[in-house]
N, C-alpha and C positions, 0 to 999 in steps of 0.2 A: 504494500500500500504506500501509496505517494503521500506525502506531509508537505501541504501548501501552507505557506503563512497566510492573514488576513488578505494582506493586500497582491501576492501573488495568485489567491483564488477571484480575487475582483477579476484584475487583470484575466482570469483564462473564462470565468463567465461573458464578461466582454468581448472575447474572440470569438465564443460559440455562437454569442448574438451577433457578430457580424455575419457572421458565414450562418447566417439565417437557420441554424441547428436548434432543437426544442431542448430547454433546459431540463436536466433531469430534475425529480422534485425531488429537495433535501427529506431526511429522514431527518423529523424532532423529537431529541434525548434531553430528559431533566434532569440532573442529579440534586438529591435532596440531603441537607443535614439539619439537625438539629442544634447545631453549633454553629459558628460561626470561623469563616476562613480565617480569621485573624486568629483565631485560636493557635491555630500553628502545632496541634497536636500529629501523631502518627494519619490519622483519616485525615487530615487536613491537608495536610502535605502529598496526600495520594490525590485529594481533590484537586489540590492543584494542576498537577500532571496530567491529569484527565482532560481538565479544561487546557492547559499550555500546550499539548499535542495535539490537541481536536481536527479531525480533518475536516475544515472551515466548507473545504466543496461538495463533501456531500452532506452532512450535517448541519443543522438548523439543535446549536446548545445554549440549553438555559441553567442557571445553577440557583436552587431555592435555600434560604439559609434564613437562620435569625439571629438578629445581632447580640447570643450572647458571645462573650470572650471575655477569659480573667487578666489582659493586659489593655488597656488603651491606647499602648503605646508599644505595641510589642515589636523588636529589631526584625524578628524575621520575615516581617511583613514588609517593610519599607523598600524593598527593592524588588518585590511581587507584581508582575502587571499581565492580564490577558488582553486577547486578542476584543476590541470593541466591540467587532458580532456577538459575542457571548452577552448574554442579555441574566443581570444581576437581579435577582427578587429575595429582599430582606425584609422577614417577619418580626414580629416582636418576640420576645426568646421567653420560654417559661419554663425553662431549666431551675428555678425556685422551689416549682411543683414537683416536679423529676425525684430533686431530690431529696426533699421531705420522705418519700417512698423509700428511698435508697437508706435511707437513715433511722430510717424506721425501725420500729421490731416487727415489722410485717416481713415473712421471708419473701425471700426474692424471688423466689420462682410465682407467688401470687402477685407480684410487682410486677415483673413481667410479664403475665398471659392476663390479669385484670386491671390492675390499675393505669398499667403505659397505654395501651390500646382504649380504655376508657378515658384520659384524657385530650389524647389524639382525636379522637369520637367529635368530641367537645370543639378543640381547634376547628376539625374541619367544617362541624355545625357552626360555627361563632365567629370565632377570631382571625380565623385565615380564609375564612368561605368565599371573597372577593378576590383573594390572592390565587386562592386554588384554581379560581372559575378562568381564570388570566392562561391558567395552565393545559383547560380540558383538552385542545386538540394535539398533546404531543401521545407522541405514539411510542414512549420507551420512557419508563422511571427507574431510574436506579438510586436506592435508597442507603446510606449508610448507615441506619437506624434501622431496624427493621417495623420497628412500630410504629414507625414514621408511614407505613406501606397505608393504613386506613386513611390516610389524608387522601389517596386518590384512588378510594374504593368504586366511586362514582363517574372517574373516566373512563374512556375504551386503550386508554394505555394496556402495553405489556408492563408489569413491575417486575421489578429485577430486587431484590433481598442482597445482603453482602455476608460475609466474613469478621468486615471491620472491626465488631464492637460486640460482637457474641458469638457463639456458638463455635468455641475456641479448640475444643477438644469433645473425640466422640466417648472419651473416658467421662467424663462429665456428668454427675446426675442430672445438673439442669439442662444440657444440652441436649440429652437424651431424652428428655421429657418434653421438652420444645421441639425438636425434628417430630420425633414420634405426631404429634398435634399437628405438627404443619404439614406432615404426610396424610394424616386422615380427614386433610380438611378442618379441622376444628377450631386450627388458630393461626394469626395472619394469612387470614383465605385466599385474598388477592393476589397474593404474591404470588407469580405466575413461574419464578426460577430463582435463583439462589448462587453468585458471583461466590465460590469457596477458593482457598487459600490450598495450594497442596499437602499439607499436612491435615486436612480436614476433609480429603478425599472419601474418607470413608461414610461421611457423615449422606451420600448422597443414595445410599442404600434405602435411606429414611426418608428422605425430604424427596419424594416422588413428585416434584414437579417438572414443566416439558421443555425448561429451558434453561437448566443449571451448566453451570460453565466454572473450569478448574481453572484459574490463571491466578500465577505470582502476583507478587508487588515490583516494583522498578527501584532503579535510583536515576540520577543524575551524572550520570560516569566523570560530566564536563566539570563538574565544580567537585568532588566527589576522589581526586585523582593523587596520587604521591607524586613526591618530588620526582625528574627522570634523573639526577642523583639520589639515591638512599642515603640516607644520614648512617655512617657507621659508629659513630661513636657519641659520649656523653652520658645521661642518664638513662635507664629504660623507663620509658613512660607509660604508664596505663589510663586508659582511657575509660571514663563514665559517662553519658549522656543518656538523660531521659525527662520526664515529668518527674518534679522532687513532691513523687506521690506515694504513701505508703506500700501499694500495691507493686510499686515496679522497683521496689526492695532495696533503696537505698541504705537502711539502719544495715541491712546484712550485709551490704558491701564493704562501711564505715567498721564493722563490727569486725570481717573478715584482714580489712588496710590494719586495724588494731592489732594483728597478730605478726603483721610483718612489717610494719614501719619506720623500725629503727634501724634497718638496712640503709648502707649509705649511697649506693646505688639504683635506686628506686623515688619515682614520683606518682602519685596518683593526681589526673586531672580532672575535674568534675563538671561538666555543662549540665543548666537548666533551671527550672523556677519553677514552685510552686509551695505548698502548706510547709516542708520540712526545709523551706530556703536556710531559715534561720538555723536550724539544728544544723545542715551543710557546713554555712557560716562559721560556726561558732566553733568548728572543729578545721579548719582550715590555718596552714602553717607552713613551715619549712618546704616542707616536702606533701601539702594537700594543698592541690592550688585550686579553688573555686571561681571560676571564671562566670556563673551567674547567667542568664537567658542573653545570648549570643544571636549576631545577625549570620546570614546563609554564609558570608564568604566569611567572618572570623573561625564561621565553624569548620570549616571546609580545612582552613588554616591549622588548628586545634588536630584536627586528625592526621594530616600529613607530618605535623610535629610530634605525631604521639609513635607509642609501638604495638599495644596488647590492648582490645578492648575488651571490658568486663562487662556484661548485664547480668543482675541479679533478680528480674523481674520475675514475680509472681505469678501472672496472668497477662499474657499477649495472646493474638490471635495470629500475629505475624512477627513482629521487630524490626519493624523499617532501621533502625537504629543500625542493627548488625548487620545490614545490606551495604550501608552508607561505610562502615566502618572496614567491611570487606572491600570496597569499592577503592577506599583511599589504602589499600594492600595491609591493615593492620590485623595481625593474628587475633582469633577472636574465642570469649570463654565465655559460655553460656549456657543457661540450663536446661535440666532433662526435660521439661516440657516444650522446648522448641523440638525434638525431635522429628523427625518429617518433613521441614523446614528447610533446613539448609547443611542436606545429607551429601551432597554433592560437592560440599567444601568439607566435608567432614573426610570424604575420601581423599580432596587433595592436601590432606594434610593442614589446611589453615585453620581451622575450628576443632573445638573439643567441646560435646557435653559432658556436663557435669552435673553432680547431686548438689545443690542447691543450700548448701548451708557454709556459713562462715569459713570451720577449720578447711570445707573441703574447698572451698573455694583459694582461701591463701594458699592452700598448699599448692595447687594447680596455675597460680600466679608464678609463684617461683618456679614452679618445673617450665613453667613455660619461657621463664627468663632467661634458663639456662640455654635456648636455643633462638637466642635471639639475632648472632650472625646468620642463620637461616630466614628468619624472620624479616630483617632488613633485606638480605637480597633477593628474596623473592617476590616485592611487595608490587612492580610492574609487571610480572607475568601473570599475578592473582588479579590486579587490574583488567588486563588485557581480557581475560575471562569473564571476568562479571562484565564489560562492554558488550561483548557477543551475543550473553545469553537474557543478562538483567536491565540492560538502560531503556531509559523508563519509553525509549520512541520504540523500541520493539515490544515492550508489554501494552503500549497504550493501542499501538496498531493491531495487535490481537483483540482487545477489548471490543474497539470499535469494529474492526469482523464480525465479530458477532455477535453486535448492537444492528448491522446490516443484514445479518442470516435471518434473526428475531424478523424484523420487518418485514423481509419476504415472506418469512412464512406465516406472518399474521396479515400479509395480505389474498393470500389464496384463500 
């Protein structure tokens, strides 16, 4: 598939109208979130690429969002910009409501099959109902939320389900009780297919809908890249980036650096913001450098300067993180629940799982330190790899194939 920018697709519409040709008619795709792009979380940064690839000539894209975000000012956004055709619709955000549920002593699996979709009910009766009406004649929603899907019960859209934000693992009791539902029709009905992540492959044994589609995440290889010298020498530097959210296991990491920091050889680097900034903070020194919510090329900067990436996250459905960190060739340690994931680097050697707790984590730092002239020079050919198989214009061009299949065959 050919990637026209904006103004190169003007230009070759304008050609076909001269030479008196009938314009094929765009297929119109929605993407929806509940957040808002400035958020700048993991689905954020996928939205973006979605929208930044878009192929402008055959595509008619809109992207639905509400303005919440817990930055007003956040770096990673400032140098963000899409293409003008892409046509922006921001709601009012009731992420307040969200997560009252979430906080609740209601468990969560009643949170998610009554309460999210009974509020959503509400938006699209109410709050968004002139917003949505704006939307009735596209023919493809792709949701990041999947409860987000009742907002457009009432179009002739195909909806499309994600990956992104649930249904992380088929080991899952709640996963397994939500597929299960979504297989028998019972719960989010509309959702006509289900966008899974390959390590969630299995999950589609359950979720018997007629247009489910397995594909990666991408990165950005271009900003994303090591030096074409390797740094051989100086400190080994380990690398953290994520939401400083308890789930994506910062204390385990700080707890794990606690076991081996007084090594004179070693630094720990830590990107990101969020409720545990300040515990971060307050533990940063000699040898913990906290660099704090970073913009795209400081961080780009940050990785190429580093050696070992660590995540010690709790719960992901992917790790855009360790894609990014693969990308700029640094060795990477993460845990056993990514497995499925990123098996592929597991076999060339630049990744290891791991069980997911402190001692075994430091220890797995140091083992990995010890091969870290391996490490440095291999960090252009691990590069070279993820170009081929992960940058985000070959994942996005798969998507939109089969945002174009969908259509045909919802036109027969």
């Amino acid at each position: 598939m050919q990637i026209f920018s904006p103004q190169e697709a003007i230009v070759k519409d304008h050609g076909d109208s001269r030479a008196g040709k009938t314009k094929r008619k765009k297929i119109k795709v929605t993407f929806a979130t509940n957040h808002n792009i400035g958020f700048v979380g993991g689905g954020e940064k996928v939205l973006m690429n979605y929208l930044r690839y878009a192929p402008l000539d055959r595509f008619d894209v809109t992207f639905f969002q509400s303005n919440f975000t817990d930055s007003k000012d956040n770096p990673g956004l400032k140098n963000t910009k899409f293409p003008e055709a892409i046509r922006i619709i921001t709601a009012k955000a009731h992420q307040s409501k969200l997560y009252i549920f979430s906080r609740s002593k209601i468990p969560l699996i009643l949170s998610i099959i009554f309460m999210y979709p009974a509020l959503f009910f509400f938006l699209r009766c109410f709050s968004y109902r002139k917003l949505i009406s704006t939307m009735k004649d596209t023919d493809i929603v792709y949701v990041f939320q999947n409860e987000m899907s009742s907002l457009f019960s009432h179009t002739s859209a195909v909806v499309i389900g994600s990956n992104h934000s649930s249904m992380s693992k088929d080991s899952s009791l709640i996963t397994r009780m939500v597929t299960a539902l979504m297989g028998s029709g019972l719960f989010y009905r509309n959702i006509d297919g289900v966008h899974l992540f390959p390590s969630s492959v299995d999950l589609k044994k359950r979720i018997k809908k007629g247009y489910n589609l397995v594909l990666t995440n991408g990165v950005d290889t271009s900003r994303f890249s090591p030096y074409e010298i390797p740094r051989t020498e100086g400190k080994i530097r380990y690398l953290y980036v994520a939401r400083l959210e308890p789930y994506k296991g910062v204390v385990k990491l700080l707890k794990a650096w606690d076991l081996i920091k007084d090594r004179s050889n070693i630094e720990l680097h830590i990107a990101g913001a969020g409720p545990l900034e300040d515990l971060v903070r307050s533990r940063a020194g000699d040898n913990l450098i906290y660099h704090g919510s970073v913009s795209h090329e400081v961080l780009s900067a940050i990785h190429r300067e580093s050696d070992i990436f660590v995540t010690t996250s709790e719960m992901d459905t992917f790790g855009l993180v360790v894609l990014e960190a693969l990308s700029s060739g640094l060795y990477v340690i993460a845990p056993e629940m990514m497995k499925g994931t990123f098996d592929d680097f597991m076999d060339m050697g630049s990744l290891e799982y791991v069980k997911n707790e402190p001692e075994i984590v430091a220890e797995r730092m140091l083992k990995a330190a010890e091969k870290i002239d391996t490490i440095r020079s291999s960090r252009l050919n691990l590069h070279q790899y993820v170009k081929e198989h992960y940058d985000w214009k070959v994942v996005v061009d798969e998507l939109y194939d089969f945002f174009e299949s969908v259509a045909k065959d919802k036109e027969r």
